[in-house]
C-alpha atoms as a printed R data frame, in Angstrom:
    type eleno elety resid chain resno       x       y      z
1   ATOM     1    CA   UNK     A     1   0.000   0.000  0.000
2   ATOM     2    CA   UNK     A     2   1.390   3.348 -1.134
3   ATOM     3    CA   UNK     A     3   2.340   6.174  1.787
4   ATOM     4    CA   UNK     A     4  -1.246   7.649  0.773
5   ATOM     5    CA   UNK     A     5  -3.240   4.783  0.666
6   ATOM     6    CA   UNK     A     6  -1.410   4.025  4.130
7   ATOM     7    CA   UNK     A     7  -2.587   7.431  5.664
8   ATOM     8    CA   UNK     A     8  -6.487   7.577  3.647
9   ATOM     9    CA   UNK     A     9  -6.462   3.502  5.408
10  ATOM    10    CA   UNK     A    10  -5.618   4.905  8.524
11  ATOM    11    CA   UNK     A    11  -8.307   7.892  8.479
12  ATOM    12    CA   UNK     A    12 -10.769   5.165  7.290
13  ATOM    13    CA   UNK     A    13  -9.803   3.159 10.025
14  ATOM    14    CA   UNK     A    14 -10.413   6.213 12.504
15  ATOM    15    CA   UNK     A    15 -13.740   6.030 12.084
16  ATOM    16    CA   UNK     A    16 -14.184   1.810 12.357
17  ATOM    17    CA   UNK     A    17 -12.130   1.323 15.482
18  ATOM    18    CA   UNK     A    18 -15.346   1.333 17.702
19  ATOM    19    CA   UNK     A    19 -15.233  -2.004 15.904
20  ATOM    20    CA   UNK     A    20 -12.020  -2.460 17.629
21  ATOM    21    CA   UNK     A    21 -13.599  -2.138 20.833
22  ATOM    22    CA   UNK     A    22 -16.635  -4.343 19.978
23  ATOM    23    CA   UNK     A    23 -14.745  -7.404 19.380
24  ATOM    24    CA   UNK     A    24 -14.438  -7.057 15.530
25  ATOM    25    CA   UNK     A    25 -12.025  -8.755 13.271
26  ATOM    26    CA   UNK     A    26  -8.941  -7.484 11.079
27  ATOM    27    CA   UNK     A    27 -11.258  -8.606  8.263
28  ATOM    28    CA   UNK     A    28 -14.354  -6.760  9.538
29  ATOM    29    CA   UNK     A    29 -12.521  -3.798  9.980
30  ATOM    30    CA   UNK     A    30 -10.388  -3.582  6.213
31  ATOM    31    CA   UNK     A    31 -13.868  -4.337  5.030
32  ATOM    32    CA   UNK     A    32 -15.276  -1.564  6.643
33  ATOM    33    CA   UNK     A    33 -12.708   0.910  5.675
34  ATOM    34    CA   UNK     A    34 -13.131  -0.357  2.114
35  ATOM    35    CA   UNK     A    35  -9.560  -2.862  2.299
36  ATOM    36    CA   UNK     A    36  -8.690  -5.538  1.507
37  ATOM    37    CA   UNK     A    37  -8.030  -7.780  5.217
38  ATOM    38    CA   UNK     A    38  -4.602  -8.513  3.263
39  ATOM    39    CA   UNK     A    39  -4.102  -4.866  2.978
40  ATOM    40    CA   UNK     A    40  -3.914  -4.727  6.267
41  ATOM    41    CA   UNK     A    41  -1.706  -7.304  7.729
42  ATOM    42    CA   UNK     A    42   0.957  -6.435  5.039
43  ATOM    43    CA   UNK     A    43   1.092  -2.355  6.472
44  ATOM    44    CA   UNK     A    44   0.223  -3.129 10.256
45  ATOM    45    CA   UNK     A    45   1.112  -5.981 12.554
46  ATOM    46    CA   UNK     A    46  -2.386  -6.797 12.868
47  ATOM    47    CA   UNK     A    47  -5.577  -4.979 14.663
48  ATOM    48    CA   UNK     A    48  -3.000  -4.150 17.227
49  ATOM    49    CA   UNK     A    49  -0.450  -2.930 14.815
50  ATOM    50    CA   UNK     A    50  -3.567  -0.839 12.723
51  ATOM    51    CA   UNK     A    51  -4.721   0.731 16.646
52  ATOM    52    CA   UNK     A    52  -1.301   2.171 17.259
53  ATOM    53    CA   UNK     A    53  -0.332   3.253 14.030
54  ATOM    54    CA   UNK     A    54  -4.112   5.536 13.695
55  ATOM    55    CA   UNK     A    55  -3.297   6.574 17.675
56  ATOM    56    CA   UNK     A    56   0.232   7.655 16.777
57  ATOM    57    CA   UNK     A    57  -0.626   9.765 14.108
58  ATOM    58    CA   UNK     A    58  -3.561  11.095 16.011
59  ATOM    59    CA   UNK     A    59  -1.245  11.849 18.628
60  ATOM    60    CA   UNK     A    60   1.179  13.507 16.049
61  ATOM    61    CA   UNK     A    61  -2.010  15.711 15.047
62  ATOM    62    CA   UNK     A    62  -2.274  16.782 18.379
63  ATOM    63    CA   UNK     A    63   0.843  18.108 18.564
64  ATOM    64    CA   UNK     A    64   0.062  19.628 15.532
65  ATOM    65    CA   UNK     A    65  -3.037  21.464 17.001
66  ATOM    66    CA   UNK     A    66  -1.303  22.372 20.169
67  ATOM    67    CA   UNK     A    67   1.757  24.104 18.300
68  ATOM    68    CA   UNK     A    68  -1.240  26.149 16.338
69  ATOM    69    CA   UNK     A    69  -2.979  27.395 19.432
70  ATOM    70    CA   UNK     A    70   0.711  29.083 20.123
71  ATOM    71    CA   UNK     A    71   1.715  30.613 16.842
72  ATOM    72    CA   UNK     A    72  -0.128  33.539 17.401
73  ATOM    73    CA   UNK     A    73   1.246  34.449 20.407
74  ATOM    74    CA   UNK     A    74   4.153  36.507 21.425
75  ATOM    75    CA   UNK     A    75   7.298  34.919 22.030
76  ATOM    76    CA   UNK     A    76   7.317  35.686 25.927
77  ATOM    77    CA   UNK     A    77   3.689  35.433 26.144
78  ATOM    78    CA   UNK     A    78   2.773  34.509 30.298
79  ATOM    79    CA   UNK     A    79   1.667  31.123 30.701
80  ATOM    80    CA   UNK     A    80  -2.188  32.411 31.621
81  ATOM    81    CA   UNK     A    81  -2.471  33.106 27.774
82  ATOM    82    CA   UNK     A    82  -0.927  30.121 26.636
83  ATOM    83    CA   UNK     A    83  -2.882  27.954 28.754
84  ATOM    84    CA   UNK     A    84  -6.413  29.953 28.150
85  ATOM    85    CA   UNK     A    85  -5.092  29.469 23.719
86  ATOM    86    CA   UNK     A    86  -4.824  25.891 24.624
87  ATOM    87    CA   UNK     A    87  -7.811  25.763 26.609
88  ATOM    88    CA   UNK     A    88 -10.212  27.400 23.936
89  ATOM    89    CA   UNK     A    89  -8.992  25.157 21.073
90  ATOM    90    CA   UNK     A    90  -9.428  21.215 23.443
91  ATOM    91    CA   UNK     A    91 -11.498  21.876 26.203
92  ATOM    92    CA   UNK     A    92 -14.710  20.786 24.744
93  ATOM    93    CA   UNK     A    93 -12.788  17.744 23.347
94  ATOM    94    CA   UNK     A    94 -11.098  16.606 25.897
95  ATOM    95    CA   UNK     A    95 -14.028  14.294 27.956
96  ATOM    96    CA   UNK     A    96 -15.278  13.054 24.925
97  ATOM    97    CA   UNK     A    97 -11.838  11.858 23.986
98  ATOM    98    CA   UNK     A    98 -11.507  10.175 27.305
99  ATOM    99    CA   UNK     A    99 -14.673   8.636 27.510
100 ATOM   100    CA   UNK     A   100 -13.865   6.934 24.185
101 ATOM   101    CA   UNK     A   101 -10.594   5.901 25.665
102 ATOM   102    CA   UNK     A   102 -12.536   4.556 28.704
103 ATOM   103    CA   UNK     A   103 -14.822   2.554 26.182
104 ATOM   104    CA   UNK     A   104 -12.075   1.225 24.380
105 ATOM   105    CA   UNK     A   105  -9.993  -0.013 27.435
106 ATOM   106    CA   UNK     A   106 -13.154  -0.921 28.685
107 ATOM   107    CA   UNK     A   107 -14.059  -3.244 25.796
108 ATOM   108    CA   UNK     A   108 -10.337  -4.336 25.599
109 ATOM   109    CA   UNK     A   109 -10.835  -5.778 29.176
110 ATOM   110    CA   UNK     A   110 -13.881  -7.448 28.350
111 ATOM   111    CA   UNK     A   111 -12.266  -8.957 25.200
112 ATOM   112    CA   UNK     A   112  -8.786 -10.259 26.686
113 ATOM   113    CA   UNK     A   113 -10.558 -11.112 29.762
114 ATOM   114    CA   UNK     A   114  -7.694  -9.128 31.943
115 ATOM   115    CA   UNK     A   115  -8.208  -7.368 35.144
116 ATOM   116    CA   UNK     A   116  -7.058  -3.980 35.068
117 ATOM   117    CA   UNK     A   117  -5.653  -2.698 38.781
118 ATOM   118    CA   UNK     A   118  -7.247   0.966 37.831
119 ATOM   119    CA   UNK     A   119 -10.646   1.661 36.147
120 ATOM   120    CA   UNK     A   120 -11.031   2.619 32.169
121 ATOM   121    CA   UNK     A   121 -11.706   5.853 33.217
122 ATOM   122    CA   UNK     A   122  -8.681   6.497 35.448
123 ATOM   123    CA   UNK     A   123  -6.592   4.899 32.895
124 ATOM   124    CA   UNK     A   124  -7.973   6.764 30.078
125 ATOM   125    CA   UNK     A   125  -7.476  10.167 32.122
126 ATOM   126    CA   UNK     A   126  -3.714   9.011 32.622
127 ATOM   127    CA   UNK     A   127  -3.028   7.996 29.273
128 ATOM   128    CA   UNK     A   128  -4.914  11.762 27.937
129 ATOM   129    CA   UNK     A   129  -2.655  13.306 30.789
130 ATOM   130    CA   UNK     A   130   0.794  11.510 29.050
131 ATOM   131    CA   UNK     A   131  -0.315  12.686 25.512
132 ATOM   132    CA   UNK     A   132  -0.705  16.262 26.431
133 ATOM   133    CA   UNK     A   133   2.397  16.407 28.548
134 ATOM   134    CA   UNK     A   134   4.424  14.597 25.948
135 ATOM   135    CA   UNK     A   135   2.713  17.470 23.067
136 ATOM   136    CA   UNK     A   136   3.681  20.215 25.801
137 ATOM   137    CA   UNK     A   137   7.213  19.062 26.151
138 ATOM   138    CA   UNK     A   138   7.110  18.398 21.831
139 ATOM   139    CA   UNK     A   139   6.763  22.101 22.311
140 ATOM   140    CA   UNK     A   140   9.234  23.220 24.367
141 ATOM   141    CA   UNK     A   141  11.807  20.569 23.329
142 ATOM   142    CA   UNK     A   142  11.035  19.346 19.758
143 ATOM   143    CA   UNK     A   143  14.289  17.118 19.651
144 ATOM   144    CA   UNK     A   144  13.281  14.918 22.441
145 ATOM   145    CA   UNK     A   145  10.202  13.580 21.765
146 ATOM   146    CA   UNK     A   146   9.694  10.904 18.943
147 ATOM   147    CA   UNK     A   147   6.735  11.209 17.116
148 ATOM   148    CA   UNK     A   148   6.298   7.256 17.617
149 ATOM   149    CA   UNK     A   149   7.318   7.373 21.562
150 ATOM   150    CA   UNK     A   150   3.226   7.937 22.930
151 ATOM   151    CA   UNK     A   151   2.780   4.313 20.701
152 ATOM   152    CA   UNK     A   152   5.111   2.827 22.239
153 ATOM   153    CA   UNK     A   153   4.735   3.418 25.677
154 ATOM   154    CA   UNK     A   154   1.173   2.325 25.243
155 ATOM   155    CA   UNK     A   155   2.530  -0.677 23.886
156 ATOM   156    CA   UNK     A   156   5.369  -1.502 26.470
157 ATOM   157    CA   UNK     A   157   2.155  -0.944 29.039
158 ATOM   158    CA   UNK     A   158  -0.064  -3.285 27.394
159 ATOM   159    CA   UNK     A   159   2.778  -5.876 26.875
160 ATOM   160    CA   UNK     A   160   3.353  -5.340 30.862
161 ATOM   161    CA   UNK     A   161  -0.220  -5.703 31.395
162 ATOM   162    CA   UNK     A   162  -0.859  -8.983 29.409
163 ATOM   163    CA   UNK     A   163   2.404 -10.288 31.232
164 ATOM   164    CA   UNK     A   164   0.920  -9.369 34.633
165 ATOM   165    CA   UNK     A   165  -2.316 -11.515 33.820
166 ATOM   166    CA   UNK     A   166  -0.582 -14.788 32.984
């Protein structure tokens, strides 16, 4: 699959991982996004793989966004205007993004059969928490974050996890 195909499978795929969530298969989900199940499994490492690669680049969009909110401002802006910028632009985002979270770790519970020692919600407002600090500190130090470092904390935590319930 071609860099662009890649990204336009990933956006599809944005919008079918409450399939993800609900049990679905690889091949349910390419088929929903319009791909072949093939497709898949030769640009991801499976439904896994597919999560982590549409996460990171959401994450890297964040960033994105967050960078925005500050372009306007002065250079030696106080943090009260920086924070009220940010504010504006992902405060009406920010519960719905960690309710789906919540769902999805939620559902991934159910799934694996695993017992979580913290709730989907506190674990989705952790995992929000990371994402922003890591975009704040993508900010301030653009060198030391990896675009693909959020991805793979998540998935040194859920290899931890699944290691834990064994």
């Amino acid at each position: 699959m071609a860099p662009a195909a890649r990204n336009n499978f990933g956006i599809a795929a944005c919008f079918t991982l409450g399939l993800v969530s609900n049990g679905a298969s690889v091949e349910e989900i390419a088929e929903e996004a319009g791909y072949s199940h093939g497709a898949v499994y030769s640009n991801f490492d499976g439904k896994a793989g597919l999560f982590l690669a549409v996460f990171e680049d959401y994450m890297a969009e964040r960033a994105q966004e967050l960078a925005a909110t500050q372009a306007d401002l002065d250079a030696d802006a106080p943090l009260e205007a920086r924070a009220r910028a940010l504010a504006g632009r992902f405060g009406s985002r920010s519960a719905a993004l960690r309710e789906a979270v919540s769902r999805y770790i939620a559902g991934y519970q159910e799934e694996s059969g695993v017992t979580l020692s913290m709730s989907p919600d506190d674990l989705a407002l952790v995992l929000r928490a990371l994402g922003i600090g890591l975009a704040v500190e993508a900010l301030v130090s653009p060198d030391a974050v990896r675009p693909d470092l959020y991805g793979d904390f998540v998935e040194q935590l859920v290899g931890f996890q699944r290691g834990r319930s064994t």
